[in-house]
C-alpha positions in Angstrom: 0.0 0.0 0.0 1.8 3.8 -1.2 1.8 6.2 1.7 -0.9 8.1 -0.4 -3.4 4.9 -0.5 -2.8 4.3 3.4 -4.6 7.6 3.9 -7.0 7.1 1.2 -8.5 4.0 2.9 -9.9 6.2 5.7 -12.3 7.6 2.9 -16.0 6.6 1.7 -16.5 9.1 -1.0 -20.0 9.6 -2.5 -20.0 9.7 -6.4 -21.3 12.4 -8.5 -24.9 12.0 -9.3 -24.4 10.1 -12.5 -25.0 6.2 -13.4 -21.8 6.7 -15.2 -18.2 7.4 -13.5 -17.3 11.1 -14.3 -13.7 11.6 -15.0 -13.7 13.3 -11.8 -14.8 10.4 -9.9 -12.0 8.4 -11.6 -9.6 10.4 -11.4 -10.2 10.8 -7.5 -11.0 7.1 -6.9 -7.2 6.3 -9.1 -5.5 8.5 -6.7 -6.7 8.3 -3.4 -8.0 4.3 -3.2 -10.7 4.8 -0.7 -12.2 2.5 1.3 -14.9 2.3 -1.4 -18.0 4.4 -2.2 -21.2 5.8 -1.7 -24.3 5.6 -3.9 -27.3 8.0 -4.2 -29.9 8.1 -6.4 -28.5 10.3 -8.9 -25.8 7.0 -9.5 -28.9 4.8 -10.7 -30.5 5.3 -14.6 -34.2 5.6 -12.9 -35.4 6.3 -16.3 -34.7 2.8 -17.9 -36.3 -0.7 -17.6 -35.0 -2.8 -14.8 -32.3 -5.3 -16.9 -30.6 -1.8 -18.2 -30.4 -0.3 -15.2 -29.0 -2.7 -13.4 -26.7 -3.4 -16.3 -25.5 0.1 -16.1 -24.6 -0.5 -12.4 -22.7 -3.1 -13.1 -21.0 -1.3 -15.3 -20.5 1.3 -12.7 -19.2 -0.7 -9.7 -16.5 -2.6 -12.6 -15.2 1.0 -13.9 -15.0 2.1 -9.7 -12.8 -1.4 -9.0 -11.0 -0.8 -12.2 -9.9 2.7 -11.1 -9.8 1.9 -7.3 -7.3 -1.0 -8.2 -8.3 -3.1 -6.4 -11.5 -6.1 -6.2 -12.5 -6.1 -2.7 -14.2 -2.3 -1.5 -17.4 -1.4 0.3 -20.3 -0.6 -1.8 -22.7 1.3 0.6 -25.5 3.2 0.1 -28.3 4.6 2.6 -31.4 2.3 2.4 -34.1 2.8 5.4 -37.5 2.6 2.8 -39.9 5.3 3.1 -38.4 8.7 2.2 -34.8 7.4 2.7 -34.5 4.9 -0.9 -32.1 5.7 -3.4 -32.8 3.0 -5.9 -35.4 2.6 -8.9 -38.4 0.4 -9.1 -39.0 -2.3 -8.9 -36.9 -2.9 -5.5 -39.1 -2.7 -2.6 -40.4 0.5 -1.5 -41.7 -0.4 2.2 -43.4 2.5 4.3 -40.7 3.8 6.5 -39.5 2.2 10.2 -42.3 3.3 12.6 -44.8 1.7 10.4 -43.0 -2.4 10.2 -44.1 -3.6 13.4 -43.0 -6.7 14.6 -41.4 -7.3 10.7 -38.0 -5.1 11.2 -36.1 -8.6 11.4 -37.7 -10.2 8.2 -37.6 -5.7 6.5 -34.1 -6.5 7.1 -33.5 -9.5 5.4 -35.5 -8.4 2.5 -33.4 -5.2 2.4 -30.2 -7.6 2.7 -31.7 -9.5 -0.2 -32.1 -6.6 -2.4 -28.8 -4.5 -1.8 -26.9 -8.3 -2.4 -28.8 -8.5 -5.8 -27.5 -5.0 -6.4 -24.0 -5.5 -5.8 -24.3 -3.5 -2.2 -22.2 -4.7 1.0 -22.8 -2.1 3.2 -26.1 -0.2 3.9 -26.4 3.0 6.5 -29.0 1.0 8.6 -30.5 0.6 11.3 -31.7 4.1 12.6 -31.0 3.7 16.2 -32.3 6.7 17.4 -35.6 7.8 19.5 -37.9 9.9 18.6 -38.5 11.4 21.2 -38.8 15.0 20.0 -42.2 15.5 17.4 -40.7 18.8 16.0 -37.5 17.0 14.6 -37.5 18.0 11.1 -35.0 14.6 10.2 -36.0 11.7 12.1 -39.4 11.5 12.9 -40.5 8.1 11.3 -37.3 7.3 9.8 -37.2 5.7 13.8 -38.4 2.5 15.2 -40.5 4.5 17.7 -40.1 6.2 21.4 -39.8 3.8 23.5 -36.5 3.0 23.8 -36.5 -0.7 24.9 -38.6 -1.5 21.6 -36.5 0.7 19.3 -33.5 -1.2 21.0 -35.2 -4.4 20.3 -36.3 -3.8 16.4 -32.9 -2.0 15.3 -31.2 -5.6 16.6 -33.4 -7.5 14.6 -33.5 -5.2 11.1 -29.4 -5.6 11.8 -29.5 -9.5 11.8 -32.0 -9.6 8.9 -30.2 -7.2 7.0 -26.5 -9.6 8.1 -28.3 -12.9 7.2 -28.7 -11.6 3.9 -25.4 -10.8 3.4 -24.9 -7.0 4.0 -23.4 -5.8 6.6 -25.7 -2.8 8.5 -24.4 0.7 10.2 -26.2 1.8 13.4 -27.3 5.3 13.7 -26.5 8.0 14.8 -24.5 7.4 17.9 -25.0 9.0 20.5 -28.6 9.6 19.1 -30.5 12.1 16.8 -33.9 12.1 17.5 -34.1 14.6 20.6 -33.2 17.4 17.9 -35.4 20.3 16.3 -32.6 21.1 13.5 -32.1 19.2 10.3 -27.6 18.7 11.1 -28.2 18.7 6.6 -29.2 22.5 7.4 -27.0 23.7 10.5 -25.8 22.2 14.2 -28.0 20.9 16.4 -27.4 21.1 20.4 -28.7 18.6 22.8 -28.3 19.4 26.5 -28.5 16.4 27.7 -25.9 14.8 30.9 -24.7 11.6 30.6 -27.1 10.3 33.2 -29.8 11.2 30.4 -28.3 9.8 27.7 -27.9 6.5 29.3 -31.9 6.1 30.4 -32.7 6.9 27.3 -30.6 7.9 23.4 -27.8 4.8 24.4 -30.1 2.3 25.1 -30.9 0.8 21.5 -27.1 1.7 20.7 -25.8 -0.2 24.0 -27.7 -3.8 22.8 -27.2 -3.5 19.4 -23.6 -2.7 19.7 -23.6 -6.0 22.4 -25.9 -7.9 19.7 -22.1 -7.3 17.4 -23.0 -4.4 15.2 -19.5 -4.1 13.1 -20.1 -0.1 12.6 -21.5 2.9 14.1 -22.0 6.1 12.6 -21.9 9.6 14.1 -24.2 12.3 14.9 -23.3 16.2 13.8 -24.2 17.2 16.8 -23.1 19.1 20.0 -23.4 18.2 23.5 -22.1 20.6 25.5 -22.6 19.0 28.9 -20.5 16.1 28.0 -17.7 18.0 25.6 -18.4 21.5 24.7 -18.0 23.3 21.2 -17.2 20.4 19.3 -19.7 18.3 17.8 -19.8 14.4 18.2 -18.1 13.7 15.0 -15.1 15.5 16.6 -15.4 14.7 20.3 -12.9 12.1 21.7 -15.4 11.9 24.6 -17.5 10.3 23.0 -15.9 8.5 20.7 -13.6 7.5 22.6 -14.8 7.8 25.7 -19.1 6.8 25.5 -18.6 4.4 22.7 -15.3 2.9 22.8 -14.9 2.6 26.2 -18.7 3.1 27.7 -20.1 0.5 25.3 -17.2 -2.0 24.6 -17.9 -1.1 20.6 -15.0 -2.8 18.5 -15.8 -2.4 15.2 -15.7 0.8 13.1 -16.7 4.2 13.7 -18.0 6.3 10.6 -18.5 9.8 10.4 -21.8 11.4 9.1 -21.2 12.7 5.3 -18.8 15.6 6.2 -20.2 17.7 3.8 -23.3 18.8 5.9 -23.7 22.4 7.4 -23.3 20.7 10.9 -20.0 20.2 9.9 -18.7 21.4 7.3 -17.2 24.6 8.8 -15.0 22.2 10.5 -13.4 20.8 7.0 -13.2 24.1 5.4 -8.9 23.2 6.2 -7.5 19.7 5.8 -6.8 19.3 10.0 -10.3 18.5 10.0 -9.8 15.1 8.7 -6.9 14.7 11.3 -9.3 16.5 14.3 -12.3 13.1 13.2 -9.2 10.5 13.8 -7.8 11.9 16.2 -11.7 12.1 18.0 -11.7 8.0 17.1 -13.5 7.8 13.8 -12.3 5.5 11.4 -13.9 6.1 8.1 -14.7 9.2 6.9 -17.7 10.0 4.5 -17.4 12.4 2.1 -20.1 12.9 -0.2 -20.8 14.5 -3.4 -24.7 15.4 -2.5 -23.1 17.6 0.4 -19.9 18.5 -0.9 -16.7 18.9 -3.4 -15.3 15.6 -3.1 -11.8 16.6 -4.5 -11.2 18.2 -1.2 -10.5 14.4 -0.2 -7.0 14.9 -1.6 -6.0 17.6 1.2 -7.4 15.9 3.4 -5.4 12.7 3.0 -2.7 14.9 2.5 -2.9 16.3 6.6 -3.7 12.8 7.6 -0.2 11.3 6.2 2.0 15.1 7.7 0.0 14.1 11.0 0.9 10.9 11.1 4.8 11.1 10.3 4.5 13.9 13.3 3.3 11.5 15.8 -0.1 13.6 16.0 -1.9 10.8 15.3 -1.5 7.1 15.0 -3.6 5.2 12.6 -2.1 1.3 13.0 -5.5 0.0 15.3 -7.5 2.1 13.0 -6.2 0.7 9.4 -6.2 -2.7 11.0 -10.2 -2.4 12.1 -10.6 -1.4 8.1 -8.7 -4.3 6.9 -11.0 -6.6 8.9 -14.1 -5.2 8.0 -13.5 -4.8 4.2 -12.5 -8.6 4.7 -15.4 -9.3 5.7 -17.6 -8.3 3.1 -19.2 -10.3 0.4 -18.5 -8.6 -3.2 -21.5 -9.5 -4.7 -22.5 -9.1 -8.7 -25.4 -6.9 -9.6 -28.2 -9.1 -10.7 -31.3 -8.9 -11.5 -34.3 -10.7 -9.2 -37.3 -12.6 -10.2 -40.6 -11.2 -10.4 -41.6 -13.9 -7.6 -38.6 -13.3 -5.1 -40.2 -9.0 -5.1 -43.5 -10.2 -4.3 -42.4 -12.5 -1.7 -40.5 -9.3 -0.6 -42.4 -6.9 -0.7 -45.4 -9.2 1.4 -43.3 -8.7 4.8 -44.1 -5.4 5.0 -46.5 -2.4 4.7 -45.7 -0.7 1.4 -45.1 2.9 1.1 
């Protein structure tokens, strides 16, 4: 691995909206060799029939290996159902979390089944968070509900459906969203909450589902002042560090929130905010083209490789989590599924 590429793993970079790699997109994948990418719905031809489009993914996910250089990445993509699906019919469209019931487990595996057929390994999923908070403009019934203990208990069983299908999920967003009345897409959201309050209530479903062996958790843009103030999560070694690594036992990896979000963002207008997210405890860092100019990656990786050689940082536990989890993953050719494997999907669940 060159010095360059060691960096470059730390990164999940969004593509441009196009079902076709942009010579930007290339060009950036060639030279940084991230971790692997992100997928929206601007990556997927929604216009054509459901053999070409998948077709033209495949397509897609070869040229990204090609230029990445190497077989085995993560293929992720954000797939809750209701107003949080990326891809085209005729995949599933289920109502969104609050509305499944007792059917997160078998959602899950549908989901898994799905994303495989699509060549996904990776899906930003299960929303762990409580909504607790009817004015949140983000959550709402993107959530399992508001009681904690059942939230807790279908976010562990979406996970193991989703992992029984072969795609490995993300809980989120640690240490929890849903007490929040500002979209972290649009600007930073505070939560005053102690420590006392988070654990009776936003760490519950993150605490079992993290025991239950969750293999990543991403983070929330958001700050809590009364546990580490003027930082937000994403950048808070307290709680990183601290709440999840230490507080909850969590081994696996720790992802950042797309960094191009007004939350954030203010924080990576100079390269040292890559370095300040490792430093904090994240692992992988999402950069996205929905949110931001991607191509700022490059200085980015740059400060990560002059902080290492300093001895600011030290990414050898870090690189190693990586290593397992993209080891882990199935690589999985797009596909395209029966008529009768959809309807037997799309039974489990109340459609949206």
């Amino acid at each position: 691995m060159s010095d360059f590429s060691r960096a470059g793993r730390h990164f999940l970079i969004g593509l441009q909206p196009s079902p076709d790699l942009t010579d930007h997109d290339a060009k950036l994948l060639a030279r940084l060799k991230p971790a692997g990418v992100v997928l929206f719905k601007g990556n997927f031809d929604h216009e054509a029939p459901y053999e070409a489009w998948v077709a033209r993914l495949s397509k897609l996910l070869a040229d990204v290996r090609r230029v990445i250089g190497r077989p085995d990445i993560v293929v992720s993509i954000d797939h809750e159902s209701g107003r949080v699906q990326r891809t085209p019919a005729p995949i599933t469209r289920f109502a969104a979390a609050r509305h499944w019931g007792s059917a997160a487990g078998t959602v899950g595996a549908a989901h898994g089944r799905e994303l495989t057929s699509l060549g996904f390994n990776l899906s930003f999923a299960p929303v762990c968070d409580i909504d607790s908070n009817p004015d949140n403009p983000v959550i709402g019934d993107r959530s399992f509900g508001r009681d904690p203990q059942e939230v807790a208990d279908a976010a562990t069983a979406y996970w193991q459906g989703l992992e029984s299908a072969g795609v490995r999920g993300c809980a989120k967003h640690f240490p929890g969203h849903g007490d929040t009345s500002v979209d972290s897409h649009l600007s930073l959201p505070t939560l005053n909450l102690t420590l006392d309050e988070l654990e009776a209530r936003e760490l519950i479903p993150f605490r079992q589902i993290v025991k239950a062996g969750v293999p990543m958790v991403m983070t929330a843009h958001i700050l809590f002042p009364r546990i580490q103030p003027g930082i937000p999560a994403t950048l808070a070694p307290m709680i990183l560090r601290g709440l999840l690594r230490q507080g909850l036992d969590f081994k696996g990896l720790i992802c950042t929130d797309d960094l191009g979000m007004k939350a954030i963002s203010s924080w990576f207008g100079e390269p040292d905010g890559a370095v300040a997210a490792l430093s904090a405890g994240c692992d992988l860092l999402c950069l996205c083209a929905a949110q931001a100019d991607t191509g700022t990656a490059i200085a980015q990786a740059e400060a990560i490789l002059q902080a290492e050689a300093r001895g600011l940082i030290n990414l050898t536990n870090s690189q190693a989590r990586i290593a397992d989890f993209i080891g882990s993953l199935r690589q999985p050719e797009p596909v395209c599924l029966s008529a009768e494997q959809l309807a037997a999907n799309a039974a489990v669940a109340p459609l949206k």
